[in-house]
C-alpha angles and dihedrals in degrees: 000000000000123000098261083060094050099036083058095050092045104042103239130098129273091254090055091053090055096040086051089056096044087053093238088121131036117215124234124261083249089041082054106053096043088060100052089045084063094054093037097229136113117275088243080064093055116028125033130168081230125070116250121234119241109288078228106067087049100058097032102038114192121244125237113277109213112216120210106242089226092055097047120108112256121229114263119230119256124212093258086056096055096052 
């Protein structure tokens, strides 16, 4: 679906709907509501005060990456250390 598709459906402008998935905006509870509706699911499926992580890692988790121990950065020294 692009914007344009959910701005229609929704009744606000292209430029809302971007603003509203870069987080410079915050819809209204109705806004809200009309959106998920669209989608069918639940707000708490939609909208979080916490960011969501990528779809992505989620469905296509990374394996582990060993690292060769000769290869690994070593720690640098702090001042205290030096002392």
């Amino acid at each position: 679906m692009s914007r344009a598709d959910l701005a229609a459906l929704v009744g606000i402008n292209v430029q809302s709907v971007g603003a509203l998935e870069r987080g410079d905006n915050y819809p209204s509870l109705d806004l809200a509501f009309r959106i998920c509706e669209v989608f069918d699911l639940p707000v708490e499926a939609v909208f979080s005060r916490t960011e969501f992580s990528a779809m992505s890692a989620e469905l296509y988790p990374r394996r582990a990456i060993r690292v060769d121990e000769t290869h690994s950065p070593q720690p640098s020294s702090t001042t205290e250390e030096a002392q």
